[in-house]
N, C-alpha and C positions, 0 to 999 in steps of 0.2 A: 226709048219707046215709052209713050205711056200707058199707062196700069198695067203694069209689069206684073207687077204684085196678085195682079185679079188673074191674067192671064195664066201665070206657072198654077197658082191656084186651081182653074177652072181645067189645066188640062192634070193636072193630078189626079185631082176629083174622077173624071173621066178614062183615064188610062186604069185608076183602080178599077171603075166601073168595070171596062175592058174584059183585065184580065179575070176579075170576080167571076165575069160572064162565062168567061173562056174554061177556067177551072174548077168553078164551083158546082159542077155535076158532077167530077171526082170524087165530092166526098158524099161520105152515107148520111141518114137523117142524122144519126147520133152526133155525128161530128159540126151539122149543121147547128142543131140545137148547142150544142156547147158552144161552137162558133158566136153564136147570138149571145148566147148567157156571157159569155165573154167580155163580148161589146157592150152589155147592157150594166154591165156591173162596171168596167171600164168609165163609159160615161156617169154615169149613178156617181162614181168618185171626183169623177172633174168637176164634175157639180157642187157636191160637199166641200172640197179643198175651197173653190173660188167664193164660196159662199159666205164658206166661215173666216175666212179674210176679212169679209166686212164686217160679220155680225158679233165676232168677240175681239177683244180689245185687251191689252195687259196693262193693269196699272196698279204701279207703286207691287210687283211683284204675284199681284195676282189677277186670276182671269176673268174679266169683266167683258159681258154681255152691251151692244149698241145696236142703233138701225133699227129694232124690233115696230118699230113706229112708223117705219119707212118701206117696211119690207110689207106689213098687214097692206095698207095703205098703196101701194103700188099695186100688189098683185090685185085685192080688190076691184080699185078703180079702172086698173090693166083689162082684168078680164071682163068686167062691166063694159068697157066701151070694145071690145074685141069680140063677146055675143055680138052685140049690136049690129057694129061693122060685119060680124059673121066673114073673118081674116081665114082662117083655117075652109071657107067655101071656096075664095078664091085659091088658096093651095090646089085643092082639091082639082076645082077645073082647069088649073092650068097640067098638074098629074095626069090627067083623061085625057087632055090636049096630046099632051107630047107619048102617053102611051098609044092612042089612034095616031099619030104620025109616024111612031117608031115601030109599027106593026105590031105593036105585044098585046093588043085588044083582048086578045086570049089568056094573058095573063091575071089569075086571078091577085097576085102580091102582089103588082107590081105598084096600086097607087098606098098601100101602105108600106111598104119599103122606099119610096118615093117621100114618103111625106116624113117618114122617122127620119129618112138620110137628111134631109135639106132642114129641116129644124135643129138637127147635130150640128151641121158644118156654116149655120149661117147663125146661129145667135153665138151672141160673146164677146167680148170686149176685143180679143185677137184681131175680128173681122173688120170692125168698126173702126180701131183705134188704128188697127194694121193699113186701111182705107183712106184713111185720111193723110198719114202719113205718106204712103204715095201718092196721092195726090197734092201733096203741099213742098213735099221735099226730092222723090224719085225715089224712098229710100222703102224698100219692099222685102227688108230683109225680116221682118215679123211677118208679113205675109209669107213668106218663102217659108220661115217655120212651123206657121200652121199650115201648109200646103202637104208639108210629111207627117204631119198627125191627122189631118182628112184624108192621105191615102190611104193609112193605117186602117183607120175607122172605114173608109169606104169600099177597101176591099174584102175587111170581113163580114161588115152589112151587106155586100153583093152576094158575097159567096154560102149568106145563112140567111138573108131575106130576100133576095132575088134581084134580078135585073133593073128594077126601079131606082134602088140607091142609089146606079151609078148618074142617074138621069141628074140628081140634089145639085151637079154641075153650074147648069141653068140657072136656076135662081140665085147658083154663088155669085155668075158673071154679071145677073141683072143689080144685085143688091151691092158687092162691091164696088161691081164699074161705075153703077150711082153716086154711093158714097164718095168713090175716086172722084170722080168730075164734080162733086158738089162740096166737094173738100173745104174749098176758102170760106163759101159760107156757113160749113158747118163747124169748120175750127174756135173762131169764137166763141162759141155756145157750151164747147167740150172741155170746160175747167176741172181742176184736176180733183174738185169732190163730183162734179158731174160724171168723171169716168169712173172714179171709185163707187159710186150708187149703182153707171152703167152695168162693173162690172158683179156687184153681186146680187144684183137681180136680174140678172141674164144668167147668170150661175147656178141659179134657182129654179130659172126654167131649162136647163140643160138637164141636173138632177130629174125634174121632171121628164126628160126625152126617155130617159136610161128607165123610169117606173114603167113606162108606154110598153121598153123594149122586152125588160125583165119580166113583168107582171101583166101584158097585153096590153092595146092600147086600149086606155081610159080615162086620158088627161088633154082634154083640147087643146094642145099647147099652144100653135097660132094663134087661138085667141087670147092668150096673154100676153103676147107681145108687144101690146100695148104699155106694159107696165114697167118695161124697160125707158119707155118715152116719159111717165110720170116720176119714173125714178129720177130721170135728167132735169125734169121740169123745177124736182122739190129739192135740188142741189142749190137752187135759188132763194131756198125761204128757209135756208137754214141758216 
């Protein structure tokens, strides 16, 4: 079958949703809000781990800083053309979209747990690289692994930010099953310093997801996501 990969994904994503939905009036606010600070510090680290992959370097036994040129320069130019574009509007209306379709109109979380869920589980090298790879080979066994770390994530985002997270599903199926089917053209492109740039400025803005989560949101982060595409761009002129 193909996009295997997208599909276990997308119903992971969604079955957290589910149950999130289903159990997460059980707990008390206390337990919500720790729930959150959980997830928020949770992602906050996967960010930092993948980050600093790229950005220090060991040599000759000691630890040496790179990238810093790469990373000012991406996120900049990133979120320059993602105002523009104004990417995080489109989120947004497509969040309204499927909260008036799924009745939660009345919900007031619903399009900010919507929008934290689907910027967690759709940037990052996992998504991209896990994408392509089904698509070029069948082989959806990285996607199958990040499939149990977005339920993890999505079922404590459901059950501490409400109903919306479980929705993040959607955009998994649109953005992966893309990548999937657009696989052969995009395999060329994806050289192996282009996924090392992909992967740690998408790292970067995951770190960022987790500030949103921990400290409110205050971080556009769809409009950065731009700068994961200048990051790949500038794997070329190095």
């Amino acid at each position: 079958m193909f996009a295997v990969g997208t599909i276990i994904n997308t119903i992971a994503i969604a079955l957290a949703g589910v149950i999130g939905s289903w159990f997460g009036h059980l707990l008390k606010e206390r337990h919500q809000s720790g729930l959150t600070m959980a997830s928020g510090i949770a992602v906050l680290f996967l960010g930092i781990s993948g980050s600093l992959e790229g950005l220090l370097t060991v040599v000759d036994g000691q630890l040496k800083s790179q990238n810093s040129m790469l990373l000012v320069l991406s996120l900049a130019l990133g979120i320059l053309i993602g105002e523009v574009l104004h990417i995080e509007g489109w989120f947004e209306r497509l969040g309204v979209w499927l909260r008036e379709k799924s009745g939660n109109s009345q919900d007031g979380q619903f399009l900010d747990a919507f929008l934290t869920a689907s910027l967690t589980v759709c940037i990052g090298a996992m998504a991209i690289i896990g994408s392509i790879q089904d698509g070029l080979t069948g082989d959806y066994r990285l996607l199958a692994i990040k499939s149990i770390l977005d339920f993890i994530i999505i079922l404590i985002m459901t059950s501490s930010l409400g109903k919306g997270a479980g929705f993040s599903a959607v955009p998994v199926f649109l953005f992966q099953g893309s990548l999937t089917v657009l696989a052969r053209l995009i395999e060329p492109l994806m050289t192996e310093q282009a996924l090392s740039n992909l992967s740690m400025v998408g790292s970067v803005l995951i770190f960022c997801v987790g500030v949103n989560i921990v400290w409110g949101r205050k971080i556009r982060v769809a409009n950065m996501l731009p700068a994961v595409l200048v990051a790949v761009v500038w794997a070329y002129f190095q």
